[in-house]
C-alpha distance (Angstrom), angle and dihedral (degrees) to the residues before:
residue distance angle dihedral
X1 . . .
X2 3.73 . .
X3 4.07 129.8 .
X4 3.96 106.0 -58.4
X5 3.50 146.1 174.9
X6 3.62 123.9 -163.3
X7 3.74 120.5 -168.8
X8 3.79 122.7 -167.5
X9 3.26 123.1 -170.0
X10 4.50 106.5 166.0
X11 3.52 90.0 77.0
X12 4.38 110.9 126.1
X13 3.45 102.7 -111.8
X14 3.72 92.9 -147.4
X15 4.33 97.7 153.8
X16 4.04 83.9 60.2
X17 3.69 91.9 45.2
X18 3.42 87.7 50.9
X19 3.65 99.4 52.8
X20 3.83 95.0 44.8
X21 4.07 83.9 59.4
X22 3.81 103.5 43.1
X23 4.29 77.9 51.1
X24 3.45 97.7 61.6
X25 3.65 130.2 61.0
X26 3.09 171.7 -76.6
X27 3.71 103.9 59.2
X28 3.91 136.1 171.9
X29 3.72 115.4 -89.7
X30 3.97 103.7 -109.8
X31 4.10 95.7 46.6
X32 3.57 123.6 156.1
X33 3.69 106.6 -112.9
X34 3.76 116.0 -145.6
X35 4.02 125.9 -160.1
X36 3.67 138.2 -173.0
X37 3.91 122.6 176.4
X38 3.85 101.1 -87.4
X39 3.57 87.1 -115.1
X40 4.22 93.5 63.2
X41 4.10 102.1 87.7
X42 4.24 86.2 52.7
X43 3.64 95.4 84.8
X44 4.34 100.8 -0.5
X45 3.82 119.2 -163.7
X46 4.03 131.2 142.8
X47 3.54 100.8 -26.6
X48 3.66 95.6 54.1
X49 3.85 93.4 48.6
X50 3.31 86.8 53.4
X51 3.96 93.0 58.5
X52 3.68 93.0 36.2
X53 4.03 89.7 53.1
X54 3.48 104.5 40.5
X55 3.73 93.5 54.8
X56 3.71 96.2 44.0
X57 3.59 84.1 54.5
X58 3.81 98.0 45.6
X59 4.07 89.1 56.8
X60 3.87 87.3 54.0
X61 3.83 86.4 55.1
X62 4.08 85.4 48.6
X63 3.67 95.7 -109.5
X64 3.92 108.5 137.3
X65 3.57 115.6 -132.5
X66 3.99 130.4 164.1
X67 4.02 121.8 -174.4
X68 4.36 107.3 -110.9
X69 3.17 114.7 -93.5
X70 3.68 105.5 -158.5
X71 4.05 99.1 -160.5
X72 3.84 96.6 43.7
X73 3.76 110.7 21.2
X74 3.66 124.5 90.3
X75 3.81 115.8 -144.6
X76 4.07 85.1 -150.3
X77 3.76 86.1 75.1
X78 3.41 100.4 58.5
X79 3.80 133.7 99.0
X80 3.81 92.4 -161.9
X81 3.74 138.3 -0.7
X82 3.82 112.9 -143.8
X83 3.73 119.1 -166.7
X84 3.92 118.6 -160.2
X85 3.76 105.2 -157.8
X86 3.95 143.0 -0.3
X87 3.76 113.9 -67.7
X88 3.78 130.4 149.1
X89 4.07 75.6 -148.9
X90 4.18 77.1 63.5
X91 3.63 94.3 45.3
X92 4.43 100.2 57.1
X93 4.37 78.8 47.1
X94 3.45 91.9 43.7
X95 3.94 90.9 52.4
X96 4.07 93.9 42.1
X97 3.73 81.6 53.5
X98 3.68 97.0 50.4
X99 3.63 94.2 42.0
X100 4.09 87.4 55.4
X101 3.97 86.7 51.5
X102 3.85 95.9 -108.5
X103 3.68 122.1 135.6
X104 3.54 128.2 -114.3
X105 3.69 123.7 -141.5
X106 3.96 114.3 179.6
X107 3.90 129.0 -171.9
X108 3.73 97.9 -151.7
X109 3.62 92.8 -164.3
X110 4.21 90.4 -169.2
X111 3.34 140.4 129.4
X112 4.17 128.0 -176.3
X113 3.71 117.4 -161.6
X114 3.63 118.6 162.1
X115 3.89 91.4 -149.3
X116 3.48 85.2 71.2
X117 3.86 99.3 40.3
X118 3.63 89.4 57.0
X119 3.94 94.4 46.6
X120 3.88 99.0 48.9
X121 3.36 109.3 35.5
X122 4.00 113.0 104.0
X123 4.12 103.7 -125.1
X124 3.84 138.6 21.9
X125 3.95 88.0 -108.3
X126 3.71 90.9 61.1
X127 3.13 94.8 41.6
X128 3.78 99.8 56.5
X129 3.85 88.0 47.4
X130 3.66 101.0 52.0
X131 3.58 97.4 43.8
X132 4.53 91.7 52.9
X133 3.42 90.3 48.4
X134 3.71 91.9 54.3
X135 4.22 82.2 43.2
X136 3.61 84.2 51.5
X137 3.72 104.4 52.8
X138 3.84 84.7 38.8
X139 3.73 88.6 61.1
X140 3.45 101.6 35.4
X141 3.64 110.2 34.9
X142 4.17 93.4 179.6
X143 3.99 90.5 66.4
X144 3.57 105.2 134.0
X145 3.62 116.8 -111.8
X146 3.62 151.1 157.7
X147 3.95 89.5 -118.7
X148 3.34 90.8 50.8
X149 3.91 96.5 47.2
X150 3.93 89.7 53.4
X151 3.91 89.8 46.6
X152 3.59 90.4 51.9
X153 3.81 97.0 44.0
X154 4.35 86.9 58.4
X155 3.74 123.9 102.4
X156 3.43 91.6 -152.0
X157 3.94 135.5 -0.1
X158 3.70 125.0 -140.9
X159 4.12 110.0 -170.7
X160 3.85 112.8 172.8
X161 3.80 99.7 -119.3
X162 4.26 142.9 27.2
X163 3.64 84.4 -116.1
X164 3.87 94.4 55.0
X165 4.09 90.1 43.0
X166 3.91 86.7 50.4
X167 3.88 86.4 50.1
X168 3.90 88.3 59.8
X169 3.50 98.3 40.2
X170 3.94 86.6 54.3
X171 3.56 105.5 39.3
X172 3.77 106.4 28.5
X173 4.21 101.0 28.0
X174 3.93 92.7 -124.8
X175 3.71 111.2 174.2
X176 3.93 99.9 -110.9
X177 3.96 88.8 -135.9
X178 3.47 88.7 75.3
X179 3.94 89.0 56.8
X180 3.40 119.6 110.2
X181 3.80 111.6 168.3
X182 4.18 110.9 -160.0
X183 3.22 114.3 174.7
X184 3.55 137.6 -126.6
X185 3.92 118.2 -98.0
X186 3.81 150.2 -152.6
X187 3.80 132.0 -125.2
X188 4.54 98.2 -122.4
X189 3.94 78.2 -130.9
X190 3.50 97.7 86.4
X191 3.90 86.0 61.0
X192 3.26 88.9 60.1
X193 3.74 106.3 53.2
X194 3.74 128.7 126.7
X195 4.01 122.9 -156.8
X196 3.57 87.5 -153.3
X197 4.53 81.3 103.1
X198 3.75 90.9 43.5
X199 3.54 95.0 54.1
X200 3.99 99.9 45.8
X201 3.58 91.0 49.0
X202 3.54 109.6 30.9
X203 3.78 109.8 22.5
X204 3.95 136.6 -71.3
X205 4.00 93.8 -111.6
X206 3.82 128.5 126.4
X207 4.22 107.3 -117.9
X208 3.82 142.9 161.9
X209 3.62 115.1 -111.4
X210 3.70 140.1 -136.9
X211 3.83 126.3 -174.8
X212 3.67 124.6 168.6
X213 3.75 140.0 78.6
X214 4.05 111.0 -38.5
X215 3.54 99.3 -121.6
X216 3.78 148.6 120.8
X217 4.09 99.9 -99.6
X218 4.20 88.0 48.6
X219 3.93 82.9 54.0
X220 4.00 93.4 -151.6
X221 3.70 87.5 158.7
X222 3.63 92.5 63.8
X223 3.59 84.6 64.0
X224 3.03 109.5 47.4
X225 3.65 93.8 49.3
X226 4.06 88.2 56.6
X227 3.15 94.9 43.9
X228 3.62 100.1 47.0
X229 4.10 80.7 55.7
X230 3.67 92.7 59.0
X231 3.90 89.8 45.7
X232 3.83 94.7 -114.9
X233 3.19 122.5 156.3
X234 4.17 129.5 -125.9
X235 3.68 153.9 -133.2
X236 4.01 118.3 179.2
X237 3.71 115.5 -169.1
X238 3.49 111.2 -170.5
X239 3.70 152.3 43.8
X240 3.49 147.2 -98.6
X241 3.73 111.5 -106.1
X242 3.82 122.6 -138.2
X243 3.84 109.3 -44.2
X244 3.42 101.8 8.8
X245 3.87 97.3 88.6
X246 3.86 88.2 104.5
X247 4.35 88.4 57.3
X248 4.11 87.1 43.7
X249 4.02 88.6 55.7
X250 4.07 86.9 45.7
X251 4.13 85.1 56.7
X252 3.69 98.6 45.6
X253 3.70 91.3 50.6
X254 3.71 90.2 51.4
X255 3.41 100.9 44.2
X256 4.21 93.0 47.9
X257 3.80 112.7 164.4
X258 4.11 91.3 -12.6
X259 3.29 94.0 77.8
X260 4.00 138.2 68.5
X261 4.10 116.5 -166.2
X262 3.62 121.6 -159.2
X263 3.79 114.9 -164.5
X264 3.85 131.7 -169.0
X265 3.83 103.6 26.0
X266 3.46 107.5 162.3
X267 3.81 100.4 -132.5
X268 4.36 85.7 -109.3
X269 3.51 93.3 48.5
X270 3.64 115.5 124.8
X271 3.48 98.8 -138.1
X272 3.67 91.5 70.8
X273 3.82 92.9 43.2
X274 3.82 87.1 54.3
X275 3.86 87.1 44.0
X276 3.39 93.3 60.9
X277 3.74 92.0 51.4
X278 3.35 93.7 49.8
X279 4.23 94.7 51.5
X280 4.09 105.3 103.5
X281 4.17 73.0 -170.3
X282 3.75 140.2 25.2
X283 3.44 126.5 -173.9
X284 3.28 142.8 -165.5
X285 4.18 117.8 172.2
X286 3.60 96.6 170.0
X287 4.02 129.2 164.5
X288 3.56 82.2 -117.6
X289 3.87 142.5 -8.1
X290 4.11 131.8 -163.8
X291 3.25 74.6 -151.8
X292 4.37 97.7 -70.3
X293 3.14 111.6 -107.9
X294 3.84 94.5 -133.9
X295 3.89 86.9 64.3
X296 3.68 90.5 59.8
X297 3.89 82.4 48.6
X298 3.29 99.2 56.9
X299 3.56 101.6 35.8
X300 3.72 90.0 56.7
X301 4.35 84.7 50.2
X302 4.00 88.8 60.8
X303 3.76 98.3 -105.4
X304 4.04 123.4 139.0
X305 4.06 109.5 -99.9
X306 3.39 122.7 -141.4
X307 3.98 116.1 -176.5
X308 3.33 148.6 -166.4
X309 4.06 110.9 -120.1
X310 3.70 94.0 -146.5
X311 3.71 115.0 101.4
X312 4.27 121.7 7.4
X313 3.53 97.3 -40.0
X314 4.02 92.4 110.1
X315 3.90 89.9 61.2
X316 3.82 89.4 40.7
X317 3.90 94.9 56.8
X318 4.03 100.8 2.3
X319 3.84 95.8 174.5
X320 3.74 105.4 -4.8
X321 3.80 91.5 75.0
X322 3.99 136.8 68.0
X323 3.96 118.9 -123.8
X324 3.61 128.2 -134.4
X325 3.81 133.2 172.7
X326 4.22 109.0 -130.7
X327 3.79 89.3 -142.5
X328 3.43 96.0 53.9
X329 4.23 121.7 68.9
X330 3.50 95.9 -177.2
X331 3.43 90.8 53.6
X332 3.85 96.0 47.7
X333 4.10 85.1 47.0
X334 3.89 89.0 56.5
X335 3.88 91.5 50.7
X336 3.63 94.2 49.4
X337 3.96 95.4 50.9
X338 3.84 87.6 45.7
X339 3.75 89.2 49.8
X340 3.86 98.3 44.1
X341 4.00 85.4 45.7
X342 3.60 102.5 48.3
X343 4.10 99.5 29.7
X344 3.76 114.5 -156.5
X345 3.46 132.2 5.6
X346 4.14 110.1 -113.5
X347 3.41 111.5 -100.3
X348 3.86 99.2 6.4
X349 4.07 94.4 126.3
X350 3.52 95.6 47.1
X351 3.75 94.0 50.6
X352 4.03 96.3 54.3
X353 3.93 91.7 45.2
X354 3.91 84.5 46.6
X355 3.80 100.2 52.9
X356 4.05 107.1 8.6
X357 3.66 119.2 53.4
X358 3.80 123.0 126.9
X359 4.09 87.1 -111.3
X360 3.36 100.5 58.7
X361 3.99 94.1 48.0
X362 4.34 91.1 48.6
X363 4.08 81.8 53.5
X364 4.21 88.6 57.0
X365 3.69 84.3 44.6
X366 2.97 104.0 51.7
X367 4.07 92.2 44.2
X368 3.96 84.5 58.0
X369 3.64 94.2 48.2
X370 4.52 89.5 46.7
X371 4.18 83.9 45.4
X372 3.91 94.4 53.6
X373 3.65 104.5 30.9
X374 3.53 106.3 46.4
């Protein structure tokens, strides 16, 4: 199969297009304005699908929404300011908004586990510091905090699970009657997919598939190592963000001629549609997951999930999905034989496209937005 790297580059880049739009204006008095840190596009992954999707799907319901624009925009003219993500960039909006009488809806999209803490930070110092401030706030949920500011400051607060909602209830004190959980969702395309694509230009070979950031909290190297055990073949689709070039050389090496890599799909591109479909197995052993939206992705495209069970992706999948530990290799091996064995869970399509497509989580929005706005 040999070592490979595909690059495509004629894929339609409709999520930029989209931005660059929703940018620009004019736009209705009343909009919806969206934020990410100003940092977010640099390196995008979950959380920026997740804005990108849920407005595109709020303007097909005919709710107006425009992405902040903090040197033009004027938060007077909104109806509601929706933050995606923790930033103490979101906090000073969030209290310009609140001082102009808007409301403030933020999708926290966060999860805190010290398991994770303690496995991905760099040195034993760092370690032991991140892990007693998390045993601090656990303990003493009134600690002041930026976090806890911001959470305070929103009218209503829309984390992506029950787990993450009893997170913030636990470590922050947020009054649960402010808690809105809305799930993540799923574009029905990846339903849809062929591998007919994936096969002509890649290779007609049966694989388990990774797609996500390359980096350390994702754990791809985990994977590849077990699966490289078991003999199964590869594809990667992704990158390593900034500063993780040195942990995307680590995975190459490991993977050697096992493993194919596909760079630059545009999240739309059809390649990675038809990748999907073509998967017998996707994994995704990460130090954490909320639940990954690529999971939902391929689970909806028919391919055998195994998980992570650190972070919501047991009330995601319950069932449907196989579990595997990121610290443990032998562990993740075990999954991924079970997985290319058995195939799919029963039922495991159906139950995404059932409960989480992009439409059905703009219609919760936009419920949240009518509740605190009007």
């Amino acid at each position: 199969m040999g070592d490979r790297s595909i690059e495509t580059s004629d894929a339609e880049p409709t999520a930029a297009r989209w931005l660059a739009a929703r940018s620009q204006g004019p736009f209705p008095a009343g909009s919806a304005y969206l934020h990410a840190p100003s940092f977010a596009f640099q390196a995008p992954g979950g959380g920026e699908n997740q804005l990108i999707q849920t407005g595109r799907h709020l303007e097909a319901m005919d709710v107006p929404v425009r992405l902040f624009h903090p040197w033009t925009d004027k938060l007077d003219h909104a109806r509601v300011l929706h933050l995606f993500g923790m930033s103490r960039e979101g906090l000073e909006l969030a209290g310009a908004a609140k001082a102009r009488r808007v409301p403030v809806v933020l999708s926290p999209i966060c999860w805190y586990d010290p398991r994770a803490l303690w496995a991905l930070e760099p040195t034993a110092a760092r370690k032991l510091r991140a892990v007693g401030a998390w045993a601090a706030r656990r303990a003493f949920r009134r600690l002041p905090g930026w976090r806890r500011d911001l959470l305070r400051m929103a009218d209503a607060i829309l984390p992506n699970s029950d787990e993450e909602a009893g997170q913030l209830a636990r470590l922050f004190g947020v009054d649960r009657r402010r808690i809105e959980v809305v799930p993540n969702g799923v574009l029905p395309d990846f339903g849809w997919g062929s591998p007919a694509l994936f096969r002509e230009r890649v290779g007609d070979f049966e694989f388990v598939l990774f797609v996500g950031r390359v980096e350390p909290r994702k754990n791809p190297l985990g994977v590849i190592r077990a699966a490289r055990r078991l003999g199964l073949p590869m594809v990667m689709v992704g990158e390593a963000p900034p500063q993780h070039e040195a942990y995307e050389r680590e995975c190459r090496r490991e993977g050697g001629d096992r493993v194919v890599w596909l760079e630059g799909l545009d999240h739309h591109d059809p390649l990675l549609v038809s990748a999907y479909a073509a998967a017998r197995v996707f994994a995704l052993c990460s130090w954490f997951e909320t639940p990954g939206l690529a999971a939902l992705e391929a689970a909806l495209a028919g391919a055998a999930v195994v998980l992570t069970p650190h972070g919501s992706t047991r009330s995601y999948f319950g069932d449907r999905a196989t579990y595997a530990r990121p610290g443990r290799e032998d562990e993740i091996g075990a999954a991924l034989s079970r997985a290319w064995r058995e195939g799919p869970r029963p039922g495991l399509a159906a139950h995404v496209a059932s409960n989480y497509l992009w439409d059905r989580v703009a219609k919760l929005t936009a419920e949240v937005y009518d509740r605190v706005a009007d």
